[in-house]
Each structure stands twice: as C-alpha cells, then as structure tokens.
C-alpha positions, 0 to 999 in steps of 0.5 A, spaced: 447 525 486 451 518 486 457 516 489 463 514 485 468 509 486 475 510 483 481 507 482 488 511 481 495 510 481 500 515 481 508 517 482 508 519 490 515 522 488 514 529 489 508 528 494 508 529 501 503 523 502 497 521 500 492 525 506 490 533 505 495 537 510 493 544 509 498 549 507 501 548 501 504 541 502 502 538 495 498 531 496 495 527 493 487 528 496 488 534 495 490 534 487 483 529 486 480 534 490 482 541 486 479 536 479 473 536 482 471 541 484 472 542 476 467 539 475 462 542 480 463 538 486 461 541 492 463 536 497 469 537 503 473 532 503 474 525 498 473 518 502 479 514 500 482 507 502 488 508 506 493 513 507 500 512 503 507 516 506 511 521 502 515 518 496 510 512 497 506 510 489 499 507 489 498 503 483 490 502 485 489 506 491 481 507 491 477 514 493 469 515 493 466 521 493 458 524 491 457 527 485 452 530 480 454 528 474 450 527 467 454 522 464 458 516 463 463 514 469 468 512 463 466 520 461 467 522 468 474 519 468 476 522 462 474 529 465 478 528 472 484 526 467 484 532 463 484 536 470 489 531 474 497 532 474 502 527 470 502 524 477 496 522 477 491 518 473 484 515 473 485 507 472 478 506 472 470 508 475 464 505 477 457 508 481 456 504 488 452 504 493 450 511 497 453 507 503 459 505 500 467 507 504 473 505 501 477 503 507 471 501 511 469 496 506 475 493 504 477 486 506 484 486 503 490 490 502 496 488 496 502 492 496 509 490 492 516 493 495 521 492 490 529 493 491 534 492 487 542 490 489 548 494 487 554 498 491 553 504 487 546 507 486 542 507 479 539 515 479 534 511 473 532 506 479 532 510 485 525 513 484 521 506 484 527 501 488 531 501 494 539 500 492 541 495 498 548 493 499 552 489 501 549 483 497 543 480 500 541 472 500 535 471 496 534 464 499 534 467 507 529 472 504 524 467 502 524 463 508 523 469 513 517 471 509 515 465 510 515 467 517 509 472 517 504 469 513 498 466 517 494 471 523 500 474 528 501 480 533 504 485 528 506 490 533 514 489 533 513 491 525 508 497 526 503 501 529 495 502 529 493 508 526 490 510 532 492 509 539 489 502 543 487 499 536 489 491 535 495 490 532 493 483 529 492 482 522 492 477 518 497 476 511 495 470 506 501 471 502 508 473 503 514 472 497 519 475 493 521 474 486 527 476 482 525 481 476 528 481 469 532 487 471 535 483 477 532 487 482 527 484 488 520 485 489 516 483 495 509 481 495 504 481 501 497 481 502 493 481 508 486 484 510 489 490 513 496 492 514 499 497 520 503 504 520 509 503 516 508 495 517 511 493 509 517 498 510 518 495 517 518 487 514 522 489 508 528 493 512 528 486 517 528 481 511 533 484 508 537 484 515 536 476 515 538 477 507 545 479 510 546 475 514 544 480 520 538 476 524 536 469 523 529 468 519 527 465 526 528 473 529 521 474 526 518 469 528 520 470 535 517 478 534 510 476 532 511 472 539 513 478 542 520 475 544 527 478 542 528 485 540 529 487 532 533 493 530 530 499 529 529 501 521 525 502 515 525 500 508 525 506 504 519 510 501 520 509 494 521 503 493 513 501 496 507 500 491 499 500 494 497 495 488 490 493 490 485 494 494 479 488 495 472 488 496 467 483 498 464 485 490 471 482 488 469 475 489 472 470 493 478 469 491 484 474 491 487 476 484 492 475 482 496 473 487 490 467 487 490 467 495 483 464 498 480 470 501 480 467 509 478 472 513 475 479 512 474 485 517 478 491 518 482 489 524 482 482 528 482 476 523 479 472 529 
C-alpha cells in the first residue's frame, strides 16, 4: 500500500463544486473516487487540497489517497484517465509519504480570475470569463491590488471554513494583466485563502475599476473601517492554478514570489 499524490485539472462547468455531497449532484471528488474504485481502491473518501465552488475550474488542484498498485505512477495516471470523464484529467502522480495531506501540508495557494469587458456577452467566452460592463479602468485596478498584498485581516472579503478560525492570511502577490484577447486576468497568491475571498476581492476590484469605490476603500476593510457593498464575482471566471508544498523549493513558480511565510492560517 502507497500513498499517492496527484495533481488534476478539470472544467467545473457542469459540476456541482469540488466536495461529494450525496445524492446524485455530480462533483468532482466523487467522479475521482468512482475511478478508483476501478482500479481496486478500497478507501472511503480521497484527501484533497481545497474545496472549489460550483462553476469553479482547478488547473492543478491535488488530491492524495492509499492504494495497492503494481506499477508506475505515470501508468497509474494513465489507468484514472482512461476512467475519469472529458472534464477531468490527471496532470501528473508521484508516491509520497504515508503521512502525507494535500491541504494540511500546503504552504501556498495560486488562483487566476479572468474577465473580459463587453456590452453584450460572448457565449465562446462565458464558460471561463466574467463579462463585466461598463468599462472598467485597468490602472485603478492595479492600484487596488496593491492594497491587498502583505499579511492583513481578510474578514471583510471572506469567511473561514469553520466557525471561529482566524481570517488573517497572508497574500505575496497581487496583479492584473491584459491578455491578448483583451480580456483581464487577475492573479494572487497567499498561503491560504478564505471562503469566497478571490471572487469577493475580484467583485470590489472591478467596482474601483468603475469608479464605484476608491482603491483605498480596500485599504480601509482590511483595517476594519468602512463598509464595501455586498457581491461576488462570478464562478467561472476562477481557476485554482497551483497548490505549493515545502518539497517546491523556496520560491514560488511562476509568479517568482519568495516563499515568506507558511502554515495553513496565521502568517504571524
């Protein structure tokens, strides 16, 4: 018996989030787990790294689990690929230690949100991007990012996944960038993030971009100060690019971000 860690992406379209919820709601967790027991698993439920909503994609969410199996790890991707719906595939797979645990090991977290800006919607765009309108001011943008980067109070832009945990995390980067589509796309990377936190941050972000709030309104709600107008950013437009462990080295790709602080929580 080995423990195995691998790495998926998949298309959150038509799944209802990343967690096995029972019934017949089609997620993620439960798709990797019915391969499996393809292959003779015999255990009751994977380990992953983080929980993605409805319409959210992962382009390298990890999941670990113990199984009895005669070959290669690349072999072993190969057989769960063979068995894993079009939405889903195995990236890449490594043996790791018996202790090993996807979310409780990591010591970082990247996420992408991308958009694009357009009076009318783009059905060849929508699946992956936000259409926001009216037009929003990328240099405003850029400046509210700057806000967030650094070890803050994220309360005003997400909750802990259980009741009474800290809401303090710490983000190393920040940033949006124009594509060659024209479309936006924001980047973050923190040691951990909150429930809904990117969607919370890209929604306000845009506001500012419209001219709706003064970057320093962000400022002012990692202080605690001010109230920001309820709303999130749509699923769809979010990507879980990364999860990094200590093994990664000591600095973040390929954001080049120094790895400053670890743990699951506090930054310190």
């Amino acid at each position: 018996m080995a423990r195995y860690q691998v790495i998926i992406a998949y298309d959150g379209t038509c799944f209802q989030g990343f967690q096995r919820q029972g019934g017949r709601a089609r997620t993620v967790q439960a798709e990797v787990e019915a391969a499996l027991s393809r292959l003779g698993w015999q255990g009751s439920a994977i380990l992953y790294a983080g929980r993605t909503d409805a319409g959210v994609h992962a382009a390298g969410q990890v999941v670990a689990f113990d199984l009895e199996w005669p070959h290669s790890p690349e072999a072993l991707g190969r057989a769960l690929n063979a068995y894993l719906p079009e939405d889903i595939a195995v990236k890449a797979v490594r043996e790791v230690a018996p202790d090993f645990h996807p979310r409780y090991h990591a010591v970082g977290r990247a996420y992408t949100y991308r958009l694009y800006v357009a009076q009318e919607r783009d059905p060849l765009r929508d699946r992956f991007a936000w259409r926001v309108w009216p037009e929003v001011d990328l240099a405003r943008m850029m400046a509210a990012a700057g806000w967030i980067e650094g070890c803050h109070d994220f309360a005003a832009f997400g909750t802990p996944m259980k009741p009474g945990r800290s809401t303090i995390r710490h983000v190393y980067h920040a940033s949006w960038e124009v594509l060659e589509d024209a479309s936006l796309r924001f980047r973050i990377l923190a040691n951990a993030f909150l429930y809904h936190m990117v969607r919370r941050l890209v929604y306000v972000q845009v506001l500012v971009g419209q001219a709706k709030l003064e970057p320093e309104a962000i400022g002012a709600a990692l202080q605690g100060q001010g109230n920001l107008p309820p709303g999130l950013a749509a699923a769809r437009g979010l990507v879980l690019e990364r999860v990094y462990y200590p093994e990664d080295g000591q600095g973040f790709e390929p954001l080049g971000e120094s790895l400053i602080a670890s743990g699951d929580e506090d930054c310190g």
